[in-house]
C-alpha positions as CSV (number, residue, x, y, z in Angstrom):
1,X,-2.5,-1.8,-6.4
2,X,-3.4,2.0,-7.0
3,X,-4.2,4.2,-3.7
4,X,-4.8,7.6,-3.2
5,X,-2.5,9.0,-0.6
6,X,-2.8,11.8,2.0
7,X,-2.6,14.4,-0.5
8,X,-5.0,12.8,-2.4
9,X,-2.8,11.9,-5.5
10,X,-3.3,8.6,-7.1
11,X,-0.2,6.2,-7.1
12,X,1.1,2.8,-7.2
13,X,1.8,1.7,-3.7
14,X,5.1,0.9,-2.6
15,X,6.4,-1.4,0.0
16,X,6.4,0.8,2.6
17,X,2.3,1.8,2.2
18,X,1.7,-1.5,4.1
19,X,1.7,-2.3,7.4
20,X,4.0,-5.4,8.5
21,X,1.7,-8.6,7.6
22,X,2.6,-12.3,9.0
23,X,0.9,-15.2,7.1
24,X,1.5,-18.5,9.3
25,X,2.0,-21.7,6.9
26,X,2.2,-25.1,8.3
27,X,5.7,-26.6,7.9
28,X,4.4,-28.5,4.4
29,X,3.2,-25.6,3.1
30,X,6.5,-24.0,4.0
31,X,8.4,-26.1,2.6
32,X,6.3,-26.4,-0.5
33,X,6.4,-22.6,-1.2
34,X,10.3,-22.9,-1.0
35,X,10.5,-25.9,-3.5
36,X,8.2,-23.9,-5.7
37,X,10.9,-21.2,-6.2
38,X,13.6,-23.8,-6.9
39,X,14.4,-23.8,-10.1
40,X,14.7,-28.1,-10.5
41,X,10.7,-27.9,-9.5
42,X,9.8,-26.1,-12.7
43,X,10.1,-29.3,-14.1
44,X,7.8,-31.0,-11.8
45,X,4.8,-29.1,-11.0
46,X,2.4,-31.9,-10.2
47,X,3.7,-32.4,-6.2
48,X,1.9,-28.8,-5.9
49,X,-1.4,-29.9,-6.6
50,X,-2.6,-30.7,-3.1
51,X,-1.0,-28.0,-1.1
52,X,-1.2,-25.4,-3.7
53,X,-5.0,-24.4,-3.4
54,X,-4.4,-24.3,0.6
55,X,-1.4,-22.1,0.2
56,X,-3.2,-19.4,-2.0
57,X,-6.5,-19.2,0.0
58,X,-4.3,-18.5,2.8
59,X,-2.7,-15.6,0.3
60,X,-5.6,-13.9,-0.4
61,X,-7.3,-14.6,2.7
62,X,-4.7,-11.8,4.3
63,X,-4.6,-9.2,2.0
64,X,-2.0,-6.7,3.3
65,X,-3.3,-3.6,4.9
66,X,-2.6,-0.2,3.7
67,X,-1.0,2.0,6.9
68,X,-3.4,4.8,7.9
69,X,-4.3,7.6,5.8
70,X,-3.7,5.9,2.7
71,X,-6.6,3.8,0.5
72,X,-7.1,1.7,-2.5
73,X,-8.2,2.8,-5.2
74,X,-11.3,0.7,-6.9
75,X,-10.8,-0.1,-10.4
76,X,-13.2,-0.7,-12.7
């Protein structure tokens, strides 16, 4: 994400740009998310496919907010 800082110079944003975020899964889609990293559920991707959808509308549902004074840049 590019944002345009207090100076007004355009940059990446870094970790600490954003305020603290807190996404609240239910315990499937916890434990989903964790199997997904595993590496043994590469091979298996199919258990995903009813909890996956939930998991990423929840994702970009809560976009993380930027911390005052800083903004993101549109891009075209």
């Amino acid at each position: 994400m590019l944002i345009t800082d207090e100076s007004g110079r355009t940059r990446i944003a870094y970790e600490e740009d954003f305020k603290d975020v807190q996404i609240t899964f239910t315990p499937q889609e916890w434990a989903d998310l964790v199997d997904f990293f595993e590496y043994r559920k590469k091979y298996s991707p199919s258990t995903f496919k009813k909890t996956t959808p939930k998991i990423y509308k929840k994702l970009i549902e809560n976009k993380p907010k930027l911390k005052d004074g800083l903004r993101e840049v549109k891009q075209c």
